[in-house]
Backbone bond lengths (Angstrom), bond angles and torsions (degrees), N, CA, C in turn:
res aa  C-N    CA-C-N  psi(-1)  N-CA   C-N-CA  omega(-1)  CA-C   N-CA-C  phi
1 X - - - 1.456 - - 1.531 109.44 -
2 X 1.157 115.98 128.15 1.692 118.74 167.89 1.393 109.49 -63.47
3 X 1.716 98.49 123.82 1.734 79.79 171.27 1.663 83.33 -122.90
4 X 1.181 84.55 -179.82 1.737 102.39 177.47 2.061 95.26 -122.39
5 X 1.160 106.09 111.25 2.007 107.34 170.03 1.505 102.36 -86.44
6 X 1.629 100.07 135.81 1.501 99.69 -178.17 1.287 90.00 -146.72
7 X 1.582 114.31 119.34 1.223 129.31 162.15 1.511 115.51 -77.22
8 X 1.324 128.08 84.19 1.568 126.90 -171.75 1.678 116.24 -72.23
9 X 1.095 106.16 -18.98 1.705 109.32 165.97 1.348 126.27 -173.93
10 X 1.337 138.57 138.82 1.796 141.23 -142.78 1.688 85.68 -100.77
11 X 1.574 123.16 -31.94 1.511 96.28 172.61 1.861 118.91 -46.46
12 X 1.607 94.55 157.36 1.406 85.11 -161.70 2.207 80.75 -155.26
13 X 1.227 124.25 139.25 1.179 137.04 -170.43 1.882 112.60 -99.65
14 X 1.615 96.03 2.07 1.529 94.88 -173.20 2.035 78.44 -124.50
15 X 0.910 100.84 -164.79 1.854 118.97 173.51 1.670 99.97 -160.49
16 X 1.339 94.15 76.00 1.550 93.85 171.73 1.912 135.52 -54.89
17 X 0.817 126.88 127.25 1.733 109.50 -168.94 1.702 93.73 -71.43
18 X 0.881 135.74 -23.78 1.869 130.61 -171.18 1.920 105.32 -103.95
19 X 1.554 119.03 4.65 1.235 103.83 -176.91 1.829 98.22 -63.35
20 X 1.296 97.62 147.76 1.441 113.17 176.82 1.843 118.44 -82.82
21 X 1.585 102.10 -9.08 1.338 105.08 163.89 0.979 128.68 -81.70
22 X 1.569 113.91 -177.26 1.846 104.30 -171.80 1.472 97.60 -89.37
23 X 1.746 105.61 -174.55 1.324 108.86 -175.29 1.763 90.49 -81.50
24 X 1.166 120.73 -21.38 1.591 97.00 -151.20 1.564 93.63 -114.37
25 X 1.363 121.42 33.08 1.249 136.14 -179.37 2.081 93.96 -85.14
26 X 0.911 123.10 -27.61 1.426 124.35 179.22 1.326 101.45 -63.16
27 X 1.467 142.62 -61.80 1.299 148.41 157.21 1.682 124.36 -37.80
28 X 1.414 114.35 13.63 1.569 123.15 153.76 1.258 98.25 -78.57
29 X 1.145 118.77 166.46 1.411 137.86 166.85 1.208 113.03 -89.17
30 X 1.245 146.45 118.04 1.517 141.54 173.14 1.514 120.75 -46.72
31 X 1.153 110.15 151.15 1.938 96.11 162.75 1.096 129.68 -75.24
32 X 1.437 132.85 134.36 1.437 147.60 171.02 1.727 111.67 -28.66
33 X 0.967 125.98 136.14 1.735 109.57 135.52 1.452 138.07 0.15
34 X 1.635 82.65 -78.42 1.691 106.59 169.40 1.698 109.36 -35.83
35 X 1.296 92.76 -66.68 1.341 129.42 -162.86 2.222 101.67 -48.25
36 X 1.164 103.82 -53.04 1.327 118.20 -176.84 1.477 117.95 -75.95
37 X 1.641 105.40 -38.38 1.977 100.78 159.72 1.017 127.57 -78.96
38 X 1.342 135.40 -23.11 1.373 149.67 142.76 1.553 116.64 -33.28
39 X 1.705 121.53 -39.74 1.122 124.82 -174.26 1.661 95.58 -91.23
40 X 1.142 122.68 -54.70 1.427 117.50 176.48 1.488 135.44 -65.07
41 X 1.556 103.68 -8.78 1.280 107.52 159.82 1.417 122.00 -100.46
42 X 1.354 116.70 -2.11 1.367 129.07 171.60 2.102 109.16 -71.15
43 X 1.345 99.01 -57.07 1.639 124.50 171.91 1.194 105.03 -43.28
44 X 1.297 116.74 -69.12 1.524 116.29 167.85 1.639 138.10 -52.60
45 X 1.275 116.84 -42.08 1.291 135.82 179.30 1.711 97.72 -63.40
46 X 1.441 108.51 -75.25 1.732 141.66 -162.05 1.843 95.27 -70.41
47 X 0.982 123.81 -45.47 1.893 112.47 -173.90 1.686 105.64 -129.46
48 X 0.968 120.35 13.83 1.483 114.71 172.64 1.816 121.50 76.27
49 X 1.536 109.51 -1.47 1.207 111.79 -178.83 1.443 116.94 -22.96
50 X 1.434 119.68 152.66 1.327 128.92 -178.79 1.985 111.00 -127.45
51 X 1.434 84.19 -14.87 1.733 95.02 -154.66 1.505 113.21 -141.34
52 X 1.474 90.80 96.08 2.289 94.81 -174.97 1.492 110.48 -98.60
53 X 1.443 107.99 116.14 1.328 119.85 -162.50 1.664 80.41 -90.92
54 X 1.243 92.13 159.66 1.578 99.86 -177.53 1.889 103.55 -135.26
55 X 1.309 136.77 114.42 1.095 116.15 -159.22 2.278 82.71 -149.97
56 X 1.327 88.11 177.10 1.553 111.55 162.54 1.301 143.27 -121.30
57 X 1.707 101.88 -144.86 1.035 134.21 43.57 1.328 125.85 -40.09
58 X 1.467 144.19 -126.23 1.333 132.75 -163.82 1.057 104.41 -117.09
59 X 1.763 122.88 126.78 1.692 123.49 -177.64 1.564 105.84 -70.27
60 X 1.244 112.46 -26.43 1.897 95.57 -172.83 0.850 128.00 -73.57
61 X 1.651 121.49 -0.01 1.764 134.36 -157.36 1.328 101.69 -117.14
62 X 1.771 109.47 11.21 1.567 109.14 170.74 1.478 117.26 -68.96
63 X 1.207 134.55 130.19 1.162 123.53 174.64 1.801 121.03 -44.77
64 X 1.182 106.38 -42.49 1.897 112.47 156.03 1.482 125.35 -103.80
65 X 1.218 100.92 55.58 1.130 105.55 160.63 1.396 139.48 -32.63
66 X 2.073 83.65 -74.28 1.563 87.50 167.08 1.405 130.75 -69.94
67 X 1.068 94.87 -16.09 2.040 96.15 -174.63 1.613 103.15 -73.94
68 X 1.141 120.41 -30.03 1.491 125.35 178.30 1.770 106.77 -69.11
69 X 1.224 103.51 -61.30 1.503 104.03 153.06 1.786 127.04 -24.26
70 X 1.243 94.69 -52.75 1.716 102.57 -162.30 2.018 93.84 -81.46
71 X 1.365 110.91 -16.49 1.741 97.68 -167.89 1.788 84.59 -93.68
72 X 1.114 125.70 -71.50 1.478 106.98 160.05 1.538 124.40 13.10
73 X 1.224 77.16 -81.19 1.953 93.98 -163.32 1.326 90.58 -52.04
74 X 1.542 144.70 -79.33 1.181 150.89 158.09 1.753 118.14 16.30
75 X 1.355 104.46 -34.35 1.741 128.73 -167.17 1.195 94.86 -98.08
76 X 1.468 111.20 149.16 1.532 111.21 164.43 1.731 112.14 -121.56
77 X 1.568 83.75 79.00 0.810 95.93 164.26 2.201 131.11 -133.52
78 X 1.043 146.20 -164.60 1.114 127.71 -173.59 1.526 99.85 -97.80
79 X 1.894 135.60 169.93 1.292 111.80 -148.13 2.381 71.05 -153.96
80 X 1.009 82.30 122.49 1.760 100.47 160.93 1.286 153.85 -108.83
81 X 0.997 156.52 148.69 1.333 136.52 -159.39 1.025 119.41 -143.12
82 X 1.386 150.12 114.10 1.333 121.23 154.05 1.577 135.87 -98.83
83 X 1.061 155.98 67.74 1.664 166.13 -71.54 1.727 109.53 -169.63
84 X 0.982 102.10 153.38 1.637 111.12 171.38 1.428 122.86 -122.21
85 X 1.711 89.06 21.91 1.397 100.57 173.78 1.401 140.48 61.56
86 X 1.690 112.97 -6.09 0.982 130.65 -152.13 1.870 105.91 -69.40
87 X 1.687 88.62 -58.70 1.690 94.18 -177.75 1.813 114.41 -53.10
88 X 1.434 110.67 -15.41 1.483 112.69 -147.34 1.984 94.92 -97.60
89 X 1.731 113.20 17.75 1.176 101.79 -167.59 1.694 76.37 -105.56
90 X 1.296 121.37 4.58 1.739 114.81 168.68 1.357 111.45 -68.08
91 X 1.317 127.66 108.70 1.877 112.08 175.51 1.431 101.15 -61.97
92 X 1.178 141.07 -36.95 1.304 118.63 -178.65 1.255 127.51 -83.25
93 X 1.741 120.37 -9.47 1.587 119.13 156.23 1.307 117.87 -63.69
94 X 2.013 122.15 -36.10 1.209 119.93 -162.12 1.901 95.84 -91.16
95 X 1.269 118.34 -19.01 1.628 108.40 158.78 0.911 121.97 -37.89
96 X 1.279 115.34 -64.33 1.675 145.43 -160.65 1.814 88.60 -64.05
97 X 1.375 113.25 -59.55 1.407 108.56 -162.90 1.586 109.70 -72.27
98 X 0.550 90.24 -33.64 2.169 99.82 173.74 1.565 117.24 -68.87
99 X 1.257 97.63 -31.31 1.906 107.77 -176.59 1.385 84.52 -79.43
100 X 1.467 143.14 -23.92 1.589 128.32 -170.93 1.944 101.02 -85.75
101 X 0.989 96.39 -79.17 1.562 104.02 170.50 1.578 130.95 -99.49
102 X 1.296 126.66 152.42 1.667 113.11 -172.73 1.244 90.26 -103.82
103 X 1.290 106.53 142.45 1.656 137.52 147.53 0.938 118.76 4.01
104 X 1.486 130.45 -77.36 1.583 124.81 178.47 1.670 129.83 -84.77
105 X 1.650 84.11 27.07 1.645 88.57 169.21 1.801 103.97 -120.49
106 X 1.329 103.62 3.47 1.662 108.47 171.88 1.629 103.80 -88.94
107 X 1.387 104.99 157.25 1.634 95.01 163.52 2.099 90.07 -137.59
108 X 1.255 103.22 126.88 1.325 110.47 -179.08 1.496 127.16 -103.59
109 X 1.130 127.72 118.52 1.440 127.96 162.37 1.581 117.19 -71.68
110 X 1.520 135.51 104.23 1.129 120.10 148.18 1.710 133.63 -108.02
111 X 1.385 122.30 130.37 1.370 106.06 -173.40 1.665 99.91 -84.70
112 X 1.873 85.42 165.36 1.793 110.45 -176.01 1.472 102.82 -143.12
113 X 1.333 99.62 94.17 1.961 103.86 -165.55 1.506 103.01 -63.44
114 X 1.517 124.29 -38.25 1.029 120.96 173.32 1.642 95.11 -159.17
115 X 1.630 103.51 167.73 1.616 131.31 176.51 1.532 108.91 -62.75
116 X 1.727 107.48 -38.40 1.319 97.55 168.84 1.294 133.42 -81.80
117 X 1.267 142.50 131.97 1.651 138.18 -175.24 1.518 111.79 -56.52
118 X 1.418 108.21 -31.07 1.861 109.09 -173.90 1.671 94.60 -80.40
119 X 1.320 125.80 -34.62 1.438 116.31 -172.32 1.728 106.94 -67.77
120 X 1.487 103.02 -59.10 1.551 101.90 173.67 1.525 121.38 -48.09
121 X 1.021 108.21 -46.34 1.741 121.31 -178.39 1.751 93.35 -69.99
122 X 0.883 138.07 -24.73 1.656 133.58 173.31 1.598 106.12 -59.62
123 X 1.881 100.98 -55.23 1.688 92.65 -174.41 0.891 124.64 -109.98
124 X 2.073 114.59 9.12 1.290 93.83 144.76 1.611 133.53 -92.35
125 X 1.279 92.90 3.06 1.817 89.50 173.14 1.615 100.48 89.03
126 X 0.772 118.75 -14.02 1.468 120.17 -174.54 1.606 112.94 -116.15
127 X 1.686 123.40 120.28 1.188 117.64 -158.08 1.578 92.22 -92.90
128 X 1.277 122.58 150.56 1.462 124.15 168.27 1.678 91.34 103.62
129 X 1.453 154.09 -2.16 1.570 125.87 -120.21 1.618 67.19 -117.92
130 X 1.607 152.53 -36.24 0.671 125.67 179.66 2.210 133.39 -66.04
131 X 1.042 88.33 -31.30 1.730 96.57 -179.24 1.554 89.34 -73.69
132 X 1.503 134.96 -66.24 1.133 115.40 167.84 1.393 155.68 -4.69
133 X 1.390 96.52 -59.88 1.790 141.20 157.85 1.116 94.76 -34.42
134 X 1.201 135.16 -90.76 1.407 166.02 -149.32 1.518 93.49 -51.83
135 X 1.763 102.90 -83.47 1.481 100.27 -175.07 1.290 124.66 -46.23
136 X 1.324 127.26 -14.95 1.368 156.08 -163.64 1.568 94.08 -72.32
137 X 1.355 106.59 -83.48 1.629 131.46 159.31 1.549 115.42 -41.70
138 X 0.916 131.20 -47.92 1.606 128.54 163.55 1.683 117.30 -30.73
139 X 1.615 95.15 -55.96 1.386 128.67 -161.65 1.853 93.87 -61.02
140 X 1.472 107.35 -62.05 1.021 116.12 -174.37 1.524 109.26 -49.42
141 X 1.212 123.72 -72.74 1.457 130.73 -168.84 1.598 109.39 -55.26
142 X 1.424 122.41 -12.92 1.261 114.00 179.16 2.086 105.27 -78.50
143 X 1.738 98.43 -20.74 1.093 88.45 159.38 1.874 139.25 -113.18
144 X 1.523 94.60 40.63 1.463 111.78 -172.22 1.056 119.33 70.92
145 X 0.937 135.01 13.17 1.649 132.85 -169.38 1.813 112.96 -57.67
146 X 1.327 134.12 146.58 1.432 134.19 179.55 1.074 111.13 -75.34
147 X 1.511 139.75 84.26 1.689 135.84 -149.19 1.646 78.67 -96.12
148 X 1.555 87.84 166.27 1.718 128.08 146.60 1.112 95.11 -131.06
149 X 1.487 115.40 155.62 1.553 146.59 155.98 1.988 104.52 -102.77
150 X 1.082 117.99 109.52 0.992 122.17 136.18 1.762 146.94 -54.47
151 X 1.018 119.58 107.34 1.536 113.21 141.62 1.475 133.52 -113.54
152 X 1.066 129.25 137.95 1.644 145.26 -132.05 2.105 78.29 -118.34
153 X 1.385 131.67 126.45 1.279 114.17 163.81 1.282 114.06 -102.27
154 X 1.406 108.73 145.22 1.827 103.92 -154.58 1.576 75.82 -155.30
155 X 1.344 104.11 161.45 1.445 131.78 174.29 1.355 136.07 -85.05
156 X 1.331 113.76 9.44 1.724 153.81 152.72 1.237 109.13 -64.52
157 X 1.849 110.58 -48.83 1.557 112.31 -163.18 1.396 119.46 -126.54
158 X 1.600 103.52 -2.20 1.658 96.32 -144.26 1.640 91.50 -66.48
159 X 1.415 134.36 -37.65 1.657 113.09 -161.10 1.677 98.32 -70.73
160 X 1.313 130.98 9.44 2.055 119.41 174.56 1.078 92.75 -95.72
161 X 2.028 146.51 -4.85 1.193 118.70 173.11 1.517 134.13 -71.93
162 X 1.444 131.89 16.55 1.111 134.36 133.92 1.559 128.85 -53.08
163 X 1.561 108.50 -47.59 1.322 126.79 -173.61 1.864 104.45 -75.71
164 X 1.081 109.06 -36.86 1.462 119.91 -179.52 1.645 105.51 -66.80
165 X 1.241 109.31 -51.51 1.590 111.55 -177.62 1.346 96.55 -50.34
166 X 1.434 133.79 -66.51 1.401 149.26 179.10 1.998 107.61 -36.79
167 X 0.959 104.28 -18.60 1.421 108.18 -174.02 1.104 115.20 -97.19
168 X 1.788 117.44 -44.40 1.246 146.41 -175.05 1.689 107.55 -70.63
169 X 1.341 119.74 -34.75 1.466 126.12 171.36 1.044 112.45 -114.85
170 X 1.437 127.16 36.68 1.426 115.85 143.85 1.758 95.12 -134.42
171 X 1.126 110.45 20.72 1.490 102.85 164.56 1.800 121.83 -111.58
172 X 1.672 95.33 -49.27 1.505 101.49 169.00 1.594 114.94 -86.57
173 X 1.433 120.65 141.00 1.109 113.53 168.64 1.780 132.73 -64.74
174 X 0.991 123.62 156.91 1.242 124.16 -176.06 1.543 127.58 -29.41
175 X 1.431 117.54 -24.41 1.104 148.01 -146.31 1.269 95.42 -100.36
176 X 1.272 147.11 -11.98 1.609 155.20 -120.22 1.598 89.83 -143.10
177 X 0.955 128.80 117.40 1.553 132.35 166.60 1.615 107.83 -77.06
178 X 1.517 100.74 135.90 1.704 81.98 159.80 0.961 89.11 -147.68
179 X 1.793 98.05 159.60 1.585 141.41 -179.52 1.445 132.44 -88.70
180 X 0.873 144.81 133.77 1.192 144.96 -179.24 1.669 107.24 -141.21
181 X 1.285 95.18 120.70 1.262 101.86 -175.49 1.611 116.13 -157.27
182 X 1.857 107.06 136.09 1.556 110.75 164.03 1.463 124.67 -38.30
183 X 1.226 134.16 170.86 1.431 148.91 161.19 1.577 107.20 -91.72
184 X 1.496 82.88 152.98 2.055 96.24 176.99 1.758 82.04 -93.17
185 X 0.786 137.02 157.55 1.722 140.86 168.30 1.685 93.73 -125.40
186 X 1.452 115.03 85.14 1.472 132.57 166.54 1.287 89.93 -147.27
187 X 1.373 100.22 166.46 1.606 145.77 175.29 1.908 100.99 40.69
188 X 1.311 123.79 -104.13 1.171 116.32 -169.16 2.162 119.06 -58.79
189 X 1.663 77.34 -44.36 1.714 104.60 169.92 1.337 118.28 -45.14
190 X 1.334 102.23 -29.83 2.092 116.47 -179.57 1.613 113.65 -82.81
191 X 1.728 110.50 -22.63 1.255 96.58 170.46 1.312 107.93 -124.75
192 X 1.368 119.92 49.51 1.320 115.52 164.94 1.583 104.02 -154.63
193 X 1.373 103.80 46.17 1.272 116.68 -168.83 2.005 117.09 -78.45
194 X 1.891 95.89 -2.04 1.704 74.58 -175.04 1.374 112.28 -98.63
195 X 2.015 106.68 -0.22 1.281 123.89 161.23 1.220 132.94 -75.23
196 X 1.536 125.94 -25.24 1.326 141.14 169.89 1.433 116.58 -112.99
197 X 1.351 133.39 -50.44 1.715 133.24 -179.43 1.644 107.87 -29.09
198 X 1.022 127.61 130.20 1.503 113.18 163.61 1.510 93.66 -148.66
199 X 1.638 111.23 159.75 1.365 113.89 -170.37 1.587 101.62 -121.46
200 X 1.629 109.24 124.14 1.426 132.70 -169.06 1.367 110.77 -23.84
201 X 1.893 101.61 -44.80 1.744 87.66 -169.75 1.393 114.33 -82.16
202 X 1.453 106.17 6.32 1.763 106.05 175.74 1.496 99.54 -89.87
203 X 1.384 129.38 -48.67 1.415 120.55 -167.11 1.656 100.47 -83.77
204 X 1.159 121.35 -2.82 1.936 110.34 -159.59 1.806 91.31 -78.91
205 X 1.352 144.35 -10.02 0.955 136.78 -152.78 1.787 92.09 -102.88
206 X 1.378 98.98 -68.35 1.486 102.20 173.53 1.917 117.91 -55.81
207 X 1.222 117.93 -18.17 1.428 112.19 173.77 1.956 95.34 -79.00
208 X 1.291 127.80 -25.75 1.229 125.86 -159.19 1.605 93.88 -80.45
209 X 1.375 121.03 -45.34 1.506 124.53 -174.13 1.389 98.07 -59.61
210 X 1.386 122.34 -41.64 1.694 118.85 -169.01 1.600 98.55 -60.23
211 X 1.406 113.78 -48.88 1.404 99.39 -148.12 1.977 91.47 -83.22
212 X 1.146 120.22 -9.00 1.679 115.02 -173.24 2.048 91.88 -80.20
213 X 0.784 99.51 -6.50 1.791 104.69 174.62 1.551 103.16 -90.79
214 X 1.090 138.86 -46.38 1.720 143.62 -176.17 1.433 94.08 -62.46
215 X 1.860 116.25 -66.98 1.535 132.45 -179.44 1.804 98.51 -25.01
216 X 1.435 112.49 -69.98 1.456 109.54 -169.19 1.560 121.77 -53.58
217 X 1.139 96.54 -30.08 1.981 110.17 -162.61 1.531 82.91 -83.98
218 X 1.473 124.30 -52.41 1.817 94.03 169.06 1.015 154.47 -88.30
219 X 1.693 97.39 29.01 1.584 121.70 179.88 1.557 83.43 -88.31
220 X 1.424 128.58 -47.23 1.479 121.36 -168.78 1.498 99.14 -83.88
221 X 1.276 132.49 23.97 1.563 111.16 169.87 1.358 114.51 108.79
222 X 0.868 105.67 -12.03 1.613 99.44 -177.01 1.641 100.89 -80.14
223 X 1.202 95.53 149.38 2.056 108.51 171.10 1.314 119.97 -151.56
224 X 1.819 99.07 66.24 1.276 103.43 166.49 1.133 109.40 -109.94
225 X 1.576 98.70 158.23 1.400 117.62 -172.02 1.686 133.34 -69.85
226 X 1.335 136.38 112.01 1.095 123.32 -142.43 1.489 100.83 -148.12
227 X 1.492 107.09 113.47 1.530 120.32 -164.67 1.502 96.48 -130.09
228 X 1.583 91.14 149.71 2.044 111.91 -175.12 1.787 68.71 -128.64
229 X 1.725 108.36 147.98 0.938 133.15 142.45 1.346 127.45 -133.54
230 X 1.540 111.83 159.13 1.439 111.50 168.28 1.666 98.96 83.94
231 X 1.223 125.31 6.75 1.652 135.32 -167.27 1.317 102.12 -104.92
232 X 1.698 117.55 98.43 1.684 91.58 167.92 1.576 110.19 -79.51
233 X 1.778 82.65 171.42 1.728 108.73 -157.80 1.801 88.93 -67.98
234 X 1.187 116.50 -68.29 1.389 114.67 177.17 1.706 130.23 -21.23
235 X 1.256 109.51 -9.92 1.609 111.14 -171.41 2.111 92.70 -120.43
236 X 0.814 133.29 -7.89 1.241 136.76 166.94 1.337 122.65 -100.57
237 X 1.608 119.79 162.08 1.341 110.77 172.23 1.226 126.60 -101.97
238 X 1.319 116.91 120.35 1.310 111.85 -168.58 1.839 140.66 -30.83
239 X 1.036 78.77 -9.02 1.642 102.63 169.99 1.567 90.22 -63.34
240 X 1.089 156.51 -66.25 1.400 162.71 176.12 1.519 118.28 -58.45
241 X 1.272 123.77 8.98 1.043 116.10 -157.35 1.833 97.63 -86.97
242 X 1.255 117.01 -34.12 1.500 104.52 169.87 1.603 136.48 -63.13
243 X 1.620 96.80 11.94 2.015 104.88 -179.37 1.263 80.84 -104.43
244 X 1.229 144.82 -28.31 1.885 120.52 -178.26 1.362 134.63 -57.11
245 X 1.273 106.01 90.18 1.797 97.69 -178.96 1.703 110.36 -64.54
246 X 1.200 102.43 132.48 1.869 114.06 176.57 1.366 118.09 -99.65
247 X 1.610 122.58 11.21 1.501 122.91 -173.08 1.061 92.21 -100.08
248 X 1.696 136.22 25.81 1.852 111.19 158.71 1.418 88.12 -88.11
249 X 1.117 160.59 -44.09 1.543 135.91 153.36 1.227 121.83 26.18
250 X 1.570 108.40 -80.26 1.597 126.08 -153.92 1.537 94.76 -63.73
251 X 1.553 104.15 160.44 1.165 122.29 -174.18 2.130 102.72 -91.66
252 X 1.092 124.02 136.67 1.257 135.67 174.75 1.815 98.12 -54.85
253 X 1.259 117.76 113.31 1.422 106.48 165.11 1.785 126.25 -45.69
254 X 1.263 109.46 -55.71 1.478 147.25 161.66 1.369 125.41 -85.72
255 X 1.262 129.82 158.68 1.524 142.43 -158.14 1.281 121.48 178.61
256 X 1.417 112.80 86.97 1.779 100.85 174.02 0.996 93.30 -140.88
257 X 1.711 124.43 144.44 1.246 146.49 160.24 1.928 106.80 -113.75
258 X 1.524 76.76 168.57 1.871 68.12 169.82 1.675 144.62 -98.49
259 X 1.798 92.53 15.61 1.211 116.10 -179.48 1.352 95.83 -117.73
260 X 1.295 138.94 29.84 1.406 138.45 177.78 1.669 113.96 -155.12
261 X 1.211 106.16 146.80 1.974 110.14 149.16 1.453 129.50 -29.24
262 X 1.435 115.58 168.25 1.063 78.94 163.96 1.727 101.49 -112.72
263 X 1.506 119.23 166.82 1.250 138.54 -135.91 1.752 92.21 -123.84
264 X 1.765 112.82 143.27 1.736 114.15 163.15 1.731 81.02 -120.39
265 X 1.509 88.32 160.46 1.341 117.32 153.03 1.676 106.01 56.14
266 X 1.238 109.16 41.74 1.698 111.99 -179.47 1.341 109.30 -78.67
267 X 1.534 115.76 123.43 1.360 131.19 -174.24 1.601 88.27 -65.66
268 X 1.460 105.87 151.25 1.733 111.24 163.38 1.290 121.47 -71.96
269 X 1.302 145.74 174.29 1.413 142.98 164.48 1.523 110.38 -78.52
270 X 1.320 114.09 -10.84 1.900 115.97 -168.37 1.376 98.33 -114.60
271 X 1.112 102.96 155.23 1.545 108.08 166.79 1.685 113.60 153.64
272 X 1.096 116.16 -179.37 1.427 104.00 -176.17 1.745 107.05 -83.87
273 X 1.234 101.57 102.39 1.501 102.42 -162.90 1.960 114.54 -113.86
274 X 1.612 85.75 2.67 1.516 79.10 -176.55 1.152 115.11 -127.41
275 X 1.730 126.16 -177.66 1.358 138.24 -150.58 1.528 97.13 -55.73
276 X 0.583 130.93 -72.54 1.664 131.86 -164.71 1.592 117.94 -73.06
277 X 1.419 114.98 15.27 1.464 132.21 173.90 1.523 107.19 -111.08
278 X 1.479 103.40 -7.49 1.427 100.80 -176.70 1.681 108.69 -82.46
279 X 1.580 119.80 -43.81 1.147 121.30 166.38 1.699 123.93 -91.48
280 X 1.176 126.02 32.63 1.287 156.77 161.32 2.056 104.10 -56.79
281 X 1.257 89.96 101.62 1.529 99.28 141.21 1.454 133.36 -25.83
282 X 1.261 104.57 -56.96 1.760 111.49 -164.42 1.876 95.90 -133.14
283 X 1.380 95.76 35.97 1.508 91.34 148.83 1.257 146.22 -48.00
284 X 1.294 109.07 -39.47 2.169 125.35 169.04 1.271 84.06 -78.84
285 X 1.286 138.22 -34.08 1.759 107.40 -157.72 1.755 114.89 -95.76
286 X 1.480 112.43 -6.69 1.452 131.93 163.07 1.396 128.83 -76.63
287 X 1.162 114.04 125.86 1.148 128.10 -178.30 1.997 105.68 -73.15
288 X 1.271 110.45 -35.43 1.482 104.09 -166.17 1.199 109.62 99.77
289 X 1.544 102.54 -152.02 1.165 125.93 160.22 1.597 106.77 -156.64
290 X 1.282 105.29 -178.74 1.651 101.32 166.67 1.343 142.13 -84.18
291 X 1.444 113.31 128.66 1.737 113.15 178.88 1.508 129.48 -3.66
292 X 1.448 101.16 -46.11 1.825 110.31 -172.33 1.719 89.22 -67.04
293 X 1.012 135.66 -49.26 1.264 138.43 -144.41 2.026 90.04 -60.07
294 X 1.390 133.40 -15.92 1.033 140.45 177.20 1.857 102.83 -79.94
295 X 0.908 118.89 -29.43 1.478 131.92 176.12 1.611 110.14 -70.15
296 X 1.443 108.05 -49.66 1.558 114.92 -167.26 1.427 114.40 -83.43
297 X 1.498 109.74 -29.34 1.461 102.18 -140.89 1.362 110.75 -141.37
298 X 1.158 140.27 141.15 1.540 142.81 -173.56 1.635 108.12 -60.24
299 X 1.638 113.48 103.54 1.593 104.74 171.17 1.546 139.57 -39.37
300 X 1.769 92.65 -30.19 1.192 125.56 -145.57 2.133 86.99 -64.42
301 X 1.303 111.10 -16.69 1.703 117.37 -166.12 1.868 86.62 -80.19
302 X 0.978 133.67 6.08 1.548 123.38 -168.47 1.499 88.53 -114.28
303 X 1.675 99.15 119.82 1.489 87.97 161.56 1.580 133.02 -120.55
304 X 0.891 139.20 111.15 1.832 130.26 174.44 1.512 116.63 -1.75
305 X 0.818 124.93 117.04 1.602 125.48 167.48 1.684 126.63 -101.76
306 X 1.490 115.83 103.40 1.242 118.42 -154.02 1.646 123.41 -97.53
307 X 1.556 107.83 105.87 1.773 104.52 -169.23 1.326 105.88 -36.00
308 X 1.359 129.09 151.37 1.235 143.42 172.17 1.452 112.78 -178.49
């Protein structure tokens, strides 16, 4: 699906310790209205977009939120989100937002840094942001919405992702995708790196226990959806190789931030980008990881994988 990603403004209501933006990325000015139908009718008209991701810092804290919402809805096209749910634990913001569009025509990203509220509330900086979250997410699913659950793996939490999986599937129903995914280690992530940085072969063991916990629950039936990104295949055991999503690959049809143009065909920052991905076997079928990870971390842990 073409989407078009549009970061409509870097304000952001949490201060994450792993956001990959800068600190003084809050002090851009957001984009206008104007500014945002102009870009989405350009995407649409000019590349055929189907799919307007809506991301930040946080889309709900736009001053037109809803009106951006309501020209959207107007489009027929598919409508995305990425959110921390925070504003949406208001029943009368998520009224307002539900009376514009219904539920199962949103598809929502929310992250869950961890199961515990003091761990999440640690990196997001914001005390309360986990019970919030929740009600946030409550709100949503009462109106069907297509959730993901996020987890971000950071070096705060990565050995509770067994316990987190365990939390995550007996809280959301089956129906609930969740994510698991590395960090970009830029902008905020770069200087708070001895709280978030973690190195694959320390977390690849504890991501392996998480996912041998999903494995069992769908020997008994369960069929939820359960994605690692940003993980190359080379650092796991192939026994896992069917939780790797490979569409951070594709190129973004669309691209606008609010310190930029707007952008076609924007390569991603992740991907199999390094020396030993070049003579890689299952290069198209790897996701990588991200660029910074060339900054942090010894390549030499990536290895070539040779057809035979």
């Amino acid at each position: 699906m073409k989407t078009l990603y549009c970061a409509i403004g870097y304000v952001c209501n949490e201060h994450c310790r792993f956001c990959p933006c800068s600190e003084g990325s809050v002090n851009v000015p957001s984009l206008t209205y104007d500014e945002i139908c102009s870009t989405i009718r350009r995407a649409i008209e000019e590349r055929g977009v189907e799919n307007i991701l809506l991301s930040g810092g946080e889309p709900t804290i736009h001053p037109e939120f809803f009106r951006i919402l309501e020209f959207i809805k107007g489009l027929n096209v598919n409508i995305s989100m990425l959110t921390n749910a925070l504003r949406l634990a208001d029943e009368a913001f998520a009224e307002r937002m539900f009376s514009i569009i219904d539920g199962p025509e949103l598809d929502v990203t929310v992250a869950f840094h961890s199961h515990i509220p003091e761990k999440h509330d640690f990196l997001t900086q914001h005390k309360g942001s986990f019970e919030r979250s929740m009600k946030g997410v409550a709100n949503m699913l009462k109106h069907n919405v297509r959730l993901s659950i996020k987890n971000n793996i950071v070096n705060y939490t990565y050995k509770d992702l067994p316990e987190y999986i365990k939390w995550a599937t007996s809280v959301f129903k089956d129906n609930v995708t969740l994510l698991l995914c590395n960090i970009d280690i830029n902008g905020t992530a770069a200087s708070n790196k001895s709280n978030v940085a973690v190195d694959f072969r320390d977390s690849i063991p504890y991501l392996q226990q998480a996912l041998d916990i999903v494995i069992e629950q769908r020997k008994q039936g369960h069929k939820r959806n359960v994605k690692v990104l940003t993980t190359p295949l080379c650092l796991l055991d192939p026994y896992y190789w069917g939780f790797i999503e490979s569409s951070t690959q594709e190129n973004v049809t669309a691209y606008r931030v609010p310190d930029s143009e707007l952008m076609w065909d924007v390569s991603s920052d992740s991907g199999p980008l390094f020396k030993a991905c070049e003579k890689c076997a299952l290069n198209r079928h790897c996701p990588g990881t991200w660029s910074s990870f060339r900054n942090n971390y010894d390549e030499s842990m990536l290895k070539s994988i040779v057809a035979g």
